[in-house]
KOLRORO-196711 format. One record per residue: residue number from 0; residue in one letter; x, y, z of N, C-alpha, C in turn. Coordinates in pm, whole numbers, plus 50000, padded with zeros to 5 digits. Example, Ala and Ser with C-alpha at 12.3 -4.5 7.8 and 13.67 -1.06 7.14 Angstrom:
<vokes>
[0, 'A', [51319, 49431, 50780], [51230, 49550, 50780], [51320, 49670, 50780]]
[1, 'S', [51285, 49775, 50708], [51367, 49894, 50714], [51290, 50003, 50787]]
</vokes>
This chain:
<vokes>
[0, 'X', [75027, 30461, 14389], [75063, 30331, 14329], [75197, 30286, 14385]]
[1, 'X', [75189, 30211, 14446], [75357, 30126, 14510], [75385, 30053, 14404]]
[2, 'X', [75375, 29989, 14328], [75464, 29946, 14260], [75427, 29970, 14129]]
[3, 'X', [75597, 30015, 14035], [75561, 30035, 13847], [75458, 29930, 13786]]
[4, 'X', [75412, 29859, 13797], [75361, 29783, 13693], [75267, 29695, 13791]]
[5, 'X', [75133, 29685, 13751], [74984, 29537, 13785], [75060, 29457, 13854]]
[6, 'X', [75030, 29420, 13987], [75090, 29255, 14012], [74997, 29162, 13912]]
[7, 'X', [75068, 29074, 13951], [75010, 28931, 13834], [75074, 28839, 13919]]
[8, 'X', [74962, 28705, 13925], [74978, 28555, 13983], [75121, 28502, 13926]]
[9, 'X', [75157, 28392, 14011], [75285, 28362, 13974], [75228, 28216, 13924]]
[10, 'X', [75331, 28128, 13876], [75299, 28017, 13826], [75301, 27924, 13928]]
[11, 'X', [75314, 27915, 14051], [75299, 27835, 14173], [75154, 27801, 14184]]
[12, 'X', [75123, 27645, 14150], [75013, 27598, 14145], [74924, 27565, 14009]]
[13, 'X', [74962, 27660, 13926], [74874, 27649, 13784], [74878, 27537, 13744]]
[14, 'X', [74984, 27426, 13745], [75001, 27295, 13663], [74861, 27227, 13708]]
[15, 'X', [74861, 27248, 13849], [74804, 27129, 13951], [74676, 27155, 13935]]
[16, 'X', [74635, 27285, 13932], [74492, 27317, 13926], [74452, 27300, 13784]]
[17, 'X', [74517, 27325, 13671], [74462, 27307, 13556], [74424, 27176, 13525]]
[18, 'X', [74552, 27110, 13558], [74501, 26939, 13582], [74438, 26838, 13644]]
[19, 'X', [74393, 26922, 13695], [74253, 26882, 13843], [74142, 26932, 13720]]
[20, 'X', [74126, 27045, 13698], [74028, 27078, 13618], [73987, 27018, 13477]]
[21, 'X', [74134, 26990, 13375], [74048, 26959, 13262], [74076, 26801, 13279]]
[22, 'X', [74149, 26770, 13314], [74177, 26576, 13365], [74275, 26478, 13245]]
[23, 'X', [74191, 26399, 13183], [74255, 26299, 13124], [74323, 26381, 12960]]
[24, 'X', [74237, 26441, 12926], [74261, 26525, 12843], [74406, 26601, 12810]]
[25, 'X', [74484, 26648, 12937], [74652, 26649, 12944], [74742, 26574, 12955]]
[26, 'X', [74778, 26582, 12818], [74907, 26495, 12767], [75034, 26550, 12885]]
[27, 'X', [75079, 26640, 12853], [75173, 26694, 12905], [75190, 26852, 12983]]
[28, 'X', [75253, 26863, 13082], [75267, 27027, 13103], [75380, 27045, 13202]]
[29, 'X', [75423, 27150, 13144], [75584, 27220, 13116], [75567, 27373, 13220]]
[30, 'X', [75670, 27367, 13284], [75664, 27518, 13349], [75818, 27562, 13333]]
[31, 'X', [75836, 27616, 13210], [75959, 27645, 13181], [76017, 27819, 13140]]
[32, 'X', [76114, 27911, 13149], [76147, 28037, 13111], [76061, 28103, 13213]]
[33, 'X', [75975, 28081, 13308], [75822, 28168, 13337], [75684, 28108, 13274]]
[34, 'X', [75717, 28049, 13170], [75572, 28025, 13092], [75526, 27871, 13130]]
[35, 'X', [75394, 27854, 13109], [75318, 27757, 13182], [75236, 27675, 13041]]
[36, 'X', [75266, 27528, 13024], [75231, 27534, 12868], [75168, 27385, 12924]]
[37, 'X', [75026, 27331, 12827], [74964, 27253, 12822], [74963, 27183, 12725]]
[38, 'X', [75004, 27062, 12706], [74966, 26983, 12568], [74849, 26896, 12579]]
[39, 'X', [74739, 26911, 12527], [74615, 26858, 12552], [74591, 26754, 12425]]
[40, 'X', [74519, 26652, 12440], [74449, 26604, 12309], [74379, 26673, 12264]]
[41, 'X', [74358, 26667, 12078], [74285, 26719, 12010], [74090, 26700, 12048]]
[42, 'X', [74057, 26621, 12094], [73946, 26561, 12108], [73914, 26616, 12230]]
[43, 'X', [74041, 26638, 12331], [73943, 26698, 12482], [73984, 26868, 12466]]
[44, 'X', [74013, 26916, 12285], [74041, 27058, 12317], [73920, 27188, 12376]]
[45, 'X', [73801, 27141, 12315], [73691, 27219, 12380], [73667, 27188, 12528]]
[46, 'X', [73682, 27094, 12568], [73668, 27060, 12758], [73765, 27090, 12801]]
[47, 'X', [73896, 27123, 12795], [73979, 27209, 12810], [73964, 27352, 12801]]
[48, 'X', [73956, 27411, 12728], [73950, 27551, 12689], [73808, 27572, 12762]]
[49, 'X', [73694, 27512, 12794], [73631, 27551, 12905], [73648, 27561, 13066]]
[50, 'X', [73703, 27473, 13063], [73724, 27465, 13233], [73850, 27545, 13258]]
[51, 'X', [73932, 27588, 13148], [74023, 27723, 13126], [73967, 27829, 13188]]
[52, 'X', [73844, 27839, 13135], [73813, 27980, 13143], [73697, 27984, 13241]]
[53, 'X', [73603, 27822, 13303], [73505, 27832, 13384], [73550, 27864, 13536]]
[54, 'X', [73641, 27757, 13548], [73684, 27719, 13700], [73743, 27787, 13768]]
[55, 'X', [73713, 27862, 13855], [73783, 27924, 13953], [73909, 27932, 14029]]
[56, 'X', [73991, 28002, 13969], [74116, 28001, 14062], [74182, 28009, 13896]]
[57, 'X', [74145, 27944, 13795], [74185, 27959, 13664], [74160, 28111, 13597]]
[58, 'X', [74017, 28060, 13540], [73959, 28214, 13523], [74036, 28275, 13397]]
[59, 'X', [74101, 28184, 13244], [74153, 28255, 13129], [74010, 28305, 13073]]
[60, 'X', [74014, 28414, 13078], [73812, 28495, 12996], [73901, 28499, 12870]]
[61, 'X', [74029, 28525, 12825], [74070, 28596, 12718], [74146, 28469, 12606]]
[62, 'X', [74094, 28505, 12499], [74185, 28437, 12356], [74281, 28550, 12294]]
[63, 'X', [74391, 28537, 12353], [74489, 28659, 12285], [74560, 28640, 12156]]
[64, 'X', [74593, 28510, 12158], [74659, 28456, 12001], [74617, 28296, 11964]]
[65, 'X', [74627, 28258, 11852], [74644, 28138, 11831], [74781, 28161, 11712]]
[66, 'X', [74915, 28027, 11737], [75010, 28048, 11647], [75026, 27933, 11618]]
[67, 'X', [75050, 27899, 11474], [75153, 27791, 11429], [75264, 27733, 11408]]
[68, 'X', [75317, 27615, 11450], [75501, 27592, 11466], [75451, 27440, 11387]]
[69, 'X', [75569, 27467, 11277], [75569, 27346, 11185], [75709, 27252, 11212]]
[70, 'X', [75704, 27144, 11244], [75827, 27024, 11283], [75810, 26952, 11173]]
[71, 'X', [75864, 26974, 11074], [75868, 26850, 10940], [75887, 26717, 10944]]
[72, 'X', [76007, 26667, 11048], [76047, 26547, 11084], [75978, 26459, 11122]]
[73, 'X', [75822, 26550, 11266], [75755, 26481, 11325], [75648, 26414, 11211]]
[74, 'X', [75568, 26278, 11268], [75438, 26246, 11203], [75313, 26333, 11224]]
[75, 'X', [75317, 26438, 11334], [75248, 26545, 11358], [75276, 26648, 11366]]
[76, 'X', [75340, 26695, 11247], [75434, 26796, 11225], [75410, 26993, 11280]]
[77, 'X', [75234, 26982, 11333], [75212, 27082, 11313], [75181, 27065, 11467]]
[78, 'X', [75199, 27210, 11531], [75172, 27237, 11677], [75084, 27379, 11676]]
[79, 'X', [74948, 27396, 11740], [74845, 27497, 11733], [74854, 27534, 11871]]
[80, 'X', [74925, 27662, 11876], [74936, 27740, 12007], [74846, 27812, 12039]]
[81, 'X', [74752, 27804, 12193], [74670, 27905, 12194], [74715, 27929, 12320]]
[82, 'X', [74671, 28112, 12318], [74732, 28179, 12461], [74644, 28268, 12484]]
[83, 'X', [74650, 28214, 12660], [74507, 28263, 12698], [74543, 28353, 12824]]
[84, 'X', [74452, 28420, 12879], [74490, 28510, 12937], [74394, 28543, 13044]]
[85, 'X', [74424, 28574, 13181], [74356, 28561, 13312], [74327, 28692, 13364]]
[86, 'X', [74233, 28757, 13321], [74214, 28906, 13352], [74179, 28948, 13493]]
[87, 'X', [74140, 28838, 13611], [74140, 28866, 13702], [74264, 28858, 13804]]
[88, 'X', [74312, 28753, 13763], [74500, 28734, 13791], [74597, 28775, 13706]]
[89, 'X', [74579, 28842, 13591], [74676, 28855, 13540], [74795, 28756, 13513]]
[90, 'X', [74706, 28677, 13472], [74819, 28567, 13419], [74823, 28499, 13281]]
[91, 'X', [74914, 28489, 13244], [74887, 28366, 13097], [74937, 28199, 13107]]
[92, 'X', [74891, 28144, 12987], [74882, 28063, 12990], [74909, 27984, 12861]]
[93, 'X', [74936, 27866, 12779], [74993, 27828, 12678], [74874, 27723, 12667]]
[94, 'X', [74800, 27717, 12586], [74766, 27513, 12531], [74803, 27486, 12410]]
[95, 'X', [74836, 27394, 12393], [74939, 27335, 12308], [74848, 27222, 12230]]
[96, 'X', [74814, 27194, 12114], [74744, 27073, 12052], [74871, 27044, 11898]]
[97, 'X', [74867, 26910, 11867], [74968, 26868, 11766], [74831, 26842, 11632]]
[98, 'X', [74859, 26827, 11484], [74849, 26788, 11469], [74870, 26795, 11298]]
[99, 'X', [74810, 26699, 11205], [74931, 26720, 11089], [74870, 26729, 10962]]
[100, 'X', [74857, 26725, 10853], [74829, 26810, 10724], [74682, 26739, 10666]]
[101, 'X', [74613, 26607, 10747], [74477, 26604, 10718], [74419, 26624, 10824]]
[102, 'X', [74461, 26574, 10933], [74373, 26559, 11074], [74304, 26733, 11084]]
[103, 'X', [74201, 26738, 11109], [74194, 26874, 11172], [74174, 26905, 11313]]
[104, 'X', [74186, 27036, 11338], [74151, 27052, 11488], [74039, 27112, 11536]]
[105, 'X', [73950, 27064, 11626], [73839, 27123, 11661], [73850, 27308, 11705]]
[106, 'X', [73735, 27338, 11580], [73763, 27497, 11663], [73698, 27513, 11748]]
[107, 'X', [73714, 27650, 11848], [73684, 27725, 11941], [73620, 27869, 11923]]
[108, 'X', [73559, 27841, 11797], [73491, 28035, 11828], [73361, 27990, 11868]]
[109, 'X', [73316, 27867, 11914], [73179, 27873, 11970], [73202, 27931, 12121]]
[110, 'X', [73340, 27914, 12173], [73438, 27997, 12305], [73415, 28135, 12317]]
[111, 'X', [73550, 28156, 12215], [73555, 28315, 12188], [73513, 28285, 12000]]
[112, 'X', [73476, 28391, 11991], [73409, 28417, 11812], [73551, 28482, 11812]]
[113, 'X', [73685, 28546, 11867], [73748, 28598, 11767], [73842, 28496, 11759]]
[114, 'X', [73807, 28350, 11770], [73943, 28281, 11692], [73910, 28203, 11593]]
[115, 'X', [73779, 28311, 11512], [73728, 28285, 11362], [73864, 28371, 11290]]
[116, 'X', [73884, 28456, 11320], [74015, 28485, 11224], [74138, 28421, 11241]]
[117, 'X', [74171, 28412, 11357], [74282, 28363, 11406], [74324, 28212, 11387]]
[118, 'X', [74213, 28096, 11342], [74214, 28022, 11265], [74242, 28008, 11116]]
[119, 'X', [74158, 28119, 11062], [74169, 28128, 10917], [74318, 28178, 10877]]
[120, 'X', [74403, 28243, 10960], [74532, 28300, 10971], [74633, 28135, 10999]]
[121, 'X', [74609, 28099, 11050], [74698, 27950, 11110], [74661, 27850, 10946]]
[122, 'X', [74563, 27866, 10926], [74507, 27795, 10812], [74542, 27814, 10675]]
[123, 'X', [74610, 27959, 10690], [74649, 28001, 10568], [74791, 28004, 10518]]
[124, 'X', [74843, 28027, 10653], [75002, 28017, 10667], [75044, 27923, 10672]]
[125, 'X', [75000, 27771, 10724], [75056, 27689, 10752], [74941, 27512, 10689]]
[126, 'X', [74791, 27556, 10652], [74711, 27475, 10619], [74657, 27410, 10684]]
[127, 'X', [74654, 27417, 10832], [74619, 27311, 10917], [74442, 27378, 10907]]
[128, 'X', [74400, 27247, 10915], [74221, 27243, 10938], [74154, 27281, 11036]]
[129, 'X', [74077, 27324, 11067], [73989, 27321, 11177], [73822, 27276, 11172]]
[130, 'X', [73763, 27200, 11262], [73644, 27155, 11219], [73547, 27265, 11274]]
[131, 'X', [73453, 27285, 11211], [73356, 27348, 11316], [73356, 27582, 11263]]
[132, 'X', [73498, 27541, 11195], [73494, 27684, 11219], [73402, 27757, 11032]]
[133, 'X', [73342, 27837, 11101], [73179, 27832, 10979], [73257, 27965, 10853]]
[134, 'X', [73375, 28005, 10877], [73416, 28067, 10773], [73604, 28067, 10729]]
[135, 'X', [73658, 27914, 10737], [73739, 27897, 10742], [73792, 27928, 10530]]
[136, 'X', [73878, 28041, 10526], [73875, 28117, 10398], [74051, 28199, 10431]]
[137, 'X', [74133, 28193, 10321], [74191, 28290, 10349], [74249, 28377, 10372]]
[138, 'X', [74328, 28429, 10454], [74316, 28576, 10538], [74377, 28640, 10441]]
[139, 'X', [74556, 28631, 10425], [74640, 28677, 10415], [74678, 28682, 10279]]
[140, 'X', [74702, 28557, 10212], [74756, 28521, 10080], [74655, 28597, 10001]]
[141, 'X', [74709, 28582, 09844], [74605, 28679, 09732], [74462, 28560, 09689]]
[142, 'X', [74414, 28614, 09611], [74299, 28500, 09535], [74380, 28445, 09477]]
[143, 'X', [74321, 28273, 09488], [74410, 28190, 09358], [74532, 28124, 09447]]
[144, 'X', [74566, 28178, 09544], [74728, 28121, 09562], [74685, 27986, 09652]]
[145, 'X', [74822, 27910, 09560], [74821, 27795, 09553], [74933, 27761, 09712]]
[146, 'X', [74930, 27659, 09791], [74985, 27612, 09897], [74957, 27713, 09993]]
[147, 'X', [75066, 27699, 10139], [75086, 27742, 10230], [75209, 27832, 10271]]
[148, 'X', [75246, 27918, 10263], [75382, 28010, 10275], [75487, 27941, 10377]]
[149, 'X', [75431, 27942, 10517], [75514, 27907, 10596], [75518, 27761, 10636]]
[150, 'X', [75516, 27679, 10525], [75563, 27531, 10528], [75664, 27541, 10456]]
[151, 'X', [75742, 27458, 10559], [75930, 27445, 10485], [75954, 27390, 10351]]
[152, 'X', [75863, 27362, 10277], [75834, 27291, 10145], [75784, 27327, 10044]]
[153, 'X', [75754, 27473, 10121], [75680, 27599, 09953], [75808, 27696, 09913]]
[154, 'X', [75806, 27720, 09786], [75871, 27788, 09777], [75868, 27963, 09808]]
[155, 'X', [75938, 28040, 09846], [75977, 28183, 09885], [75866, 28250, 09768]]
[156, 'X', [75897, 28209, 09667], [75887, 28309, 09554], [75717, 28329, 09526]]
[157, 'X', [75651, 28188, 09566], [75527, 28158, 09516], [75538, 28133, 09381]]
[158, 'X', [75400, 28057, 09330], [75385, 27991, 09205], [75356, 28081, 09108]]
[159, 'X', [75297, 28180, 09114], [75183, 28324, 09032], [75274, 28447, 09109]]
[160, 'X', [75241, 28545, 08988], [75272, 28666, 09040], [75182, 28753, 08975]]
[161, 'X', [75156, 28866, 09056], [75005, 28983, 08991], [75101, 29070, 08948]]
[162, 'X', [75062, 29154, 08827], [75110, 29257, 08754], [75028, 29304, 08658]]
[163, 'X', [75031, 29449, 08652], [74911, 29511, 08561], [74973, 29521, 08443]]
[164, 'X', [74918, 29451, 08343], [74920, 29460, 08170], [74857, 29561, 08110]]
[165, 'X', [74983, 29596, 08046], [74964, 29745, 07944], [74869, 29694, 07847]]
[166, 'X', [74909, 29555, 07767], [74847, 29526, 07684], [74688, 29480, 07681]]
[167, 'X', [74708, 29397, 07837], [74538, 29397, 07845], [74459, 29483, 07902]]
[168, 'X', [74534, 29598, 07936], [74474, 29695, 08029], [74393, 29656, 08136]]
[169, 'X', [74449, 29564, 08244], [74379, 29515, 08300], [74509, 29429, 08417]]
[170, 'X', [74493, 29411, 08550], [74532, 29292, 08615], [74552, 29163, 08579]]
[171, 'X', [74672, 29092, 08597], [74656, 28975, 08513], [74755, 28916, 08622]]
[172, 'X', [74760, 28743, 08609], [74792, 28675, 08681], [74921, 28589, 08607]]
[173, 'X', [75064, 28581, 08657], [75130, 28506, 08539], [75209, 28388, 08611]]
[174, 'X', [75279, 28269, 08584], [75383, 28177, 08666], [75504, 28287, 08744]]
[175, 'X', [75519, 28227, 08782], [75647, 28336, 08801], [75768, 28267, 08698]]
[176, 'X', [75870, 28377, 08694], [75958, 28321, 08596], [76110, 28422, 08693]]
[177, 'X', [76153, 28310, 08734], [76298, 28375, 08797], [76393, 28377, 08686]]
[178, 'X', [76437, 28486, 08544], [76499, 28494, 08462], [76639, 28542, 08493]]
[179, 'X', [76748, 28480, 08471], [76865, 28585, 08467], [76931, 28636, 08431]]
[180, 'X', [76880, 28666, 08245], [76953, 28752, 08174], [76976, 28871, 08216]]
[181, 'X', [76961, 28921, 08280], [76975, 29077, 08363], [77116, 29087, 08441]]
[182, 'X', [77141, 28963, 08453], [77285, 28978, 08519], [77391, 29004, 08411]]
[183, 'X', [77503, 29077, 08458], [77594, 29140, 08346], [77779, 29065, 08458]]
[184, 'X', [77779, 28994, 08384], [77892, 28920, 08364], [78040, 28974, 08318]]
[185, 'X', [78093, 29107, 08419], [78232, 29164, 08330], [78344, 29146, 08406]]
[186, 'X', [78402, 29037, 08333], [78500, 28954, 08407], [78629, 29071, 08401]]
[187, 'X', [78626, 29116, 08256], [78717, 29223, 08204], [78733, 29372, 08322]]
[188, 'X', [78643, 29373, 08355], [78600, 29503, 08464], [78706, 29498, 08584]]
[189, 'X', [78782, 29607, 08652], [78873, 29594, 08730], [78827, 29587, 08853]]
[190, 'X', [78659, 29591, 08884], [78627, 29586, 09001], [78561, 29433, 09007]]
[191, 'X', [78570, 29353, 08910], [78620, 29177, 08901], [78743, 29123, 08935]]
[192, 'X', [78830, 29215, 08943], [79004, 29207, 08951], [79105, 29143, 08875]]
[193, 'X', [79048, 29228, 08740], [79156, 29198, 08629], [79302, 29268, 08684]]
[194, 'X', [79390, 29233, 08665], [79540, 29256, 08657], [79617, 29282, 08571]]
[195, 'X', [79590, 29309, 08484], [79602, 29300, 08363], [79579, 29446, 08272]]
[196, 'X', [79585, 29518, 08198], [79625, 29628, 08061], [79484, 29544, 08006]]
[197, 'X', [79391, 29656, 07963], [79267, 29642, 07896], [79307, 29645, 07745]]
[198, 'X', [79277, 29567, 07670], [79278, 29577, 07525], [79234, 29773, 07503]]
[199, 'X', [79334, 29876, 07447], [79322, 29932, 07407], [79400, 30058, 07461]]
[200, 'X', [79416, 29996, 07610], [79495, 30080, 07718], [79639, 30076, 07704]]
[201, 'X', [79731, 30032, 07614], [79857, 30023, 07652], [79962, 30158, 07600]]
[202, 'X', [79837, 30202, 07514], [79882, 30349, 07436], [79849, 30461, 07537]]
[203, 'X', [79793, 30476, 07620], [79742, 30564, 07739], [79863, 30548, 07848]]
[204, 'X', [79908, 30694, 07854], [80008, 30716, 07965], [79970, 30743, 08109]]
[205, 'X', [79984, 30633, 08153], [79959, 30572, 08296], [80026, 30684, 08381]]
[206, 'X', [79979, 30782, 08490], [80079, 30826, 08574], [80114, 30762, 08663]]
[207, 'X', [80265, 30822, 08719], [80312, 30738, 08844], [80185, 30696, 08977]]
[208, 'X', [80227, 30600, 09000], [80146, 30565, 09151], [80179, 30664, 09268]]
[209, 'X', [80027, 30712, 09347], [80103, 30831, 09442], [80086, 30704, 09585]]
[210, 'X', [80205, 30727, 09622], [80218, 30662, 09773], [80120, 30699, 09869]]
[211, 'X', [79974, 30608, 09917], [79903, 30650, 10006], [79988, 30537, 10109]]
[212, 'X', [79905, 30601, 10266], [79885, 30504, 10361], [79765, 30392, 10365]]
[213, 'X', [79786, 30275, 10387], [79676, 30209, 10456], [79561, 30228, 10510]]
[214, 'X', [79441, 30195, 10415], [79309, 30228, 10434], [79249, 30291, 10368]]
[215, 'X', [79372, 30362, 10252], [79294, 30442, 10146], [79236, 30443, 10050]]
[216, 'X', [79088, 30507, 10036], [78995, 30506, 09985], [79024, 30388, 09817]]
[217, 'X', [79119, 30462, 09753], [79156, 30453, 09650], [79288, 30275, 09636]]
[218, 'X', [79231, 30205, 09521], [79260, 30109, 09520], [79413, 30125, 09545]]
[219, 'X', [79541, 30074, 09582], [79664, 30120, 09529], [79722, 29924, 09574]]
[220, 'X', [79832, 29920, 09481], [79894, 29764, 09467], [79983, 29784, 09638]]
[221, 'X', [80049, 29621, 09659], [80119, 29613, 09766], [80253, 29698, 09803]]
[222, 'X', [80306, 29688, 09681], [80430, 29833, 09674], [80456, 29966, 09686]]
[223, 'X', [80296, 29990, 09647], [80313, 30164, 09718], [80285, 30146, 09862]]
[224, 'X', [80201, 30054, 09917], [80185, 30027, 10067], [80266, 30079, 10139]]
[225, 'X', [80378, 29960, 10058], [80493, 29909, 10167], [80606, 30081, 10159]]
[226, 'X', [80616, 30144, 10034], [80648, 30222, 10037], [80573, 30364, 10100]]
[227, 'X', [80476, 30345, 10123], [80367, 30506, 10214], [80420, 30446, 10336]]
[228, 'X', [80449, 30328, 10397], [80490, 30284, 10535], [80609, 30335, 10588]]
[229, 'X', [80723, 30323, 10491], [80850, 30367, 10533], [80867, 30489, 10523]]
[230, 'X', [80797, 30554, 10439], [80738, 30743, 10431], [80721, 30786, 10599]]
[231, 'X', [80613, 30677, 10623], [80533, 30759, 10764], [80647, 30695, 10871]]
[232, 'X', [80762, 30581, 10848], [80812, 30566, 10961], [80917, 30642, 10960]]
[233, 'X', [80943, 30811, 10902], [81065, 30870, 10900], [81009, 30930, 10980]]
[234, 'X', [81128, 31044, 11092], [81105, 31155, 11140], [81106, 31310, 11092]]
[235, 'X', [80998, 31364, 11107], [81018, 31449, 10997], [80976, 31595, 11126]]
[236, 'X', [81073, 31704, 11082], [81093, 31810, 11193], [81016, 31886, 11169]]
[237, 'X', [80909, 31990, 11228], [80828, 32061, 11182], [80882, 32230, 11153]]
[238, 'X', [80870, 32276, 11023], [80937, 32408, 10955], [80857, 32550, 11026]]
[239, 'X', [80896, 32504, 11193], [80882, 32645, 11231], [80968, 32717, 11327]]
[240, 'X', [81011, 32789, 11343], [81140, 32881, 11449], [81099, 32828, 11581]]
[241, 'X', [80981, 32862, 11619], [80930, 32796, 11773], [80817, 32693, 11784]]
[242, 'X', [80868, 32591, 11858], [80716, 32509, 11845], [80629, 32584, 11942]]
[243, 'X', [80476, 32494, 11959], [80355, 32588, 12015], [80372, 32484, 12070]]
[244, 'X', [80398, 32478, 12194], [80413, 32391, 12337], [80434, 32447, 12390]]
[245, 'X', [80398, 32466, 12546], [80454, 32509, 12691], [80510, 32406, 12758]]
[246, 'X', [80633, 32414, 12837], [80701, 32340, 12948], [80632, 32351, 13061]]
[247, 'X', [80597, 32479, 13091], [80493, 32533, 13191], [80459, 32574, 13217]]
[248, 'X', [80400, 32605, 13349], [80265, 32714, 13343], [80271, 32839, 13315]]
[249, 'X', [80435, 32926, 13372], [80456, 33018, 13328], [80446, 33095, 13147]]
[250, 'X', [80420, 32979, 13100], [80483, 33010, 12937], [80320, 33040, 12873]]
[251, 'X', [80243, 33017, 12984], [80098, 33025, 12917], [80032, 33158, 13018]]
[252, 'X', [80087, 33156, 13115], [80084, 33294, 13208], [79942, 33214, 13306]]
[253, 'X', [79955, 33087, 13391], [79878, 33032, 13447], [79884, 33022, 13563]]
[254, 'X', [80006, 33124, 13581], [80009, 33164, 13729], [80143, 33073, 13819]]
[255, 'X', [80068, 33010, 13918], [80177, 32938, 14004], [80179, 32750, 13907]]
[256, 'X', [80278, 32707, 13922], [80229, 32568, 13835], [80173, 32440, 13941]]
[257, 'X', [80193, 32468, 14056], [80095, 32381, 14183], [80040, 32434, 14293]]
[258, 'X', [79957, 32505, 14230], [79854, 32586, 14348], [79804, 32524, 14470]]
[259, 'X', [79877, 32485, 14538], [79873, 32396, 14688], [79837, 32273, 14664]]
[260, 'X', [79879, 32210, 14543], [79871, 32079, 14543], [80004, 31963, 14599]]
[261, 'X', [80109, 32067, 14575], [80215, 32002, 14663], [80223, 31917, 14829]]
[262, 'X', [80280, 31801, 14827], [80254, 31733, 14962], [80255, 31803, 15076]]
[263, 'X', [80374, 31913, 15042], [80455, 31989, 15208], [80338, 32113, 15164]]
[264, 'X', [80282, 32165, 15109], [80203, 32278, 15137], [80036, 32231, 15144]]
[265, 'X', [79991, 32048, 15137], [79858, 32043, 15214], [79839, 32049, 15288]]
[266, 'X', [79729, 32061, 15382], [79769, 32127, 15569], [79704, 31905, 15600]]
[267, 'X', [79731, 31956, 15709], [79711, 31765, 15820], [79548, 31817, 15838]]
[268, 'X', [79526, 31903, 15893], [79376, 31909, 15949], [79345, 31965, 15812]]
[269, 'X', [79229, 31897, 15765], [79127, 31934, 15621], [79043, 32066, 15682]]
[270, 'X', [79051, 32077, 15771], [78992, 32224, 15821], [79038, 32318, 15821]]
[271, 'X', [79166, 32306, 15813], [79295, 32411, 15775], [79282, 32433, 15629]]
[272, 'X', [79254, 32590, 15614], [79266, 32674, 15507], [79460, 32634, 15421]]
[273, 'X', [79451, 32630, 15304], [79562, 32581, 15200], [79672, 32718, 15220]]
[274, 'X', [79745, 32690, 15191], [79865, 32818, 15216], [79842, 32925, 15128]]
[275, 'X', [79757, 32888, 15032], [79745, 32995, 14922], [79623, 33095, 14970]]
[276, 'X', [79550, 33074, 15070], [79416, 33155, 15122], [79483, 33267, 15158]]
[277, 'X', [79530, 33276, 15224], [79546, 33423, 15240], [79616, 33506, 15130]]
[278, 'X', [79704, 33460, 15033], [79721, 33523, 14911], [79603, 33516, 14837]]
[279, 'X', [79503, 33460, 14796], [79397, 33477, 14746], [79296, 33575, 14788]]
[280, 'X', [79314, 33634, 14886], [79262, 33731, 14991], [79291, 33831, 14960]]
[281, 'X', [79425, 33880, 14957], [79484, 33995, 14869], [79462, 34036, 14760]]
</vokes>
């Protein structure tokens, strides 16, 4: 194998040939990052997605994803990504169709049958329609749930929440209820940052503050700071007869302290043995 990884077709030419092939039907197409993207009308999406996959030199056999991208602002807020894939070139490919919360879009599993799920997934997350597709149901969300998750206009939480009842012994379905008596409010608490002597504390003998340094674990006010600072900026002598340092090599017994590293004892010719070879010999 000469090279790590499949060659694969480059994007030189794909615009031209795709648009020779499916015709009036392309709105637009983009060859941007590497990727090769088609915006087609909704109406020429099946004569597209055939001559995708009929025409030679094209040749996408594969439906790898279909995804949804929601633009709120737009009047066709919704964009249906399908990406297709060229198993004899190894290449991909983007088609791109718009469209918005009644219009639907013609499906394609009379194409490939697996973008019967992959519809019902776009459909569920985001609501967009598809005509044609014979089990559009679904996928993801629970029974019962109301809207679309990934429209910028549902809420996070959802409307219902499932939880098993003790009392009915049984699964049950309820609103949701975001309550917040559970939160505990202690303003009094010193990790709120009272400053202040707690009602009850003034009879309790406080010990002195111990002077830390900066960074320590333990809460301490600006005054011991400033006082652990002028602590650590004294010099303080260490309480032993000899310090544990060497001056040099002798004091550690390391022999000579420049074993022919000196200028006047490297030789000119690098072929010349160091002055110390023949004492090393001995």
């Amino acid at each position: 194998m000469r090279a790590p990884a499949p060659r694969f077709a480059g994007n030189h030419g794909v615009i031209d040939a795709a648009t020779a092939a499916i015709g009036a039907p392309v709105l637009d197409a983009q060859d941007k990052v590497g990727e090769v993207t088609l915006t087609v009308s909704r109406d020429g999406l099946i004569d597209a997605m055939i001559a995708l996959r009929d025409t030679p030199g094209l040749e996408y056999q594969q439906l790898m994803e279909i995804a949804g991208v929601d633009y709120p602002s737009r009047p066709e807020r919704f964009d249906v990504c399908y990406h297709l894939l060229s198993l004899t070139r190894n290449h991909r490919i983007r088609v791109r169709v718009t469209t918005d919360e009644e219009t639907p879009v013609p499906s394609i599993t009379s194409i490939w049958p697996v973008a019967g799920w992959l519809e019902r997934e776009v459909y569920d997350l985001y609501g967009v329609l598809f005509e044609g597709n014979p089990d559009l149901r679904r996928i993801l969300t629970d029974y019962g749930f109301r809207g679309h998750p990934f429209r910028k206009d549902f809420p996070l939480t959802g409307f219902v929440e499932l939880r098993y009842s003790e009392e009915a012994k049984r699964v049950v379905y309820e609103p949701v209820k975001l309550a917040q008596d559970f939160r505990s409010f202690d303003f009094m608490s010193p990790w709120e940052g009272a400053q202040y002597v707690l009602p009850g504390d003034e009879k309790a003998e406080v010990p002195p503050p111990v002077p830390q340094a900066k960074g320590a674990p333990s809460p301490v006010k600006a005054d011991d700071v400033v006082k652990a600072d002028e602590l650590a900026d004294k010099d303080v002598k260490p309480e032993v007869d000899k310090p544990k340092v060497t001056e040099s090599t002798a004091d550690s017994g390391a022999g000579k302290p420049h074993p022919g590293n000196r200028p006047a004892e490297k030789p000119i010719d690098p072929d010349v043995p160091s002055p110390d070879a023949e004492e090393d010999k001995s």
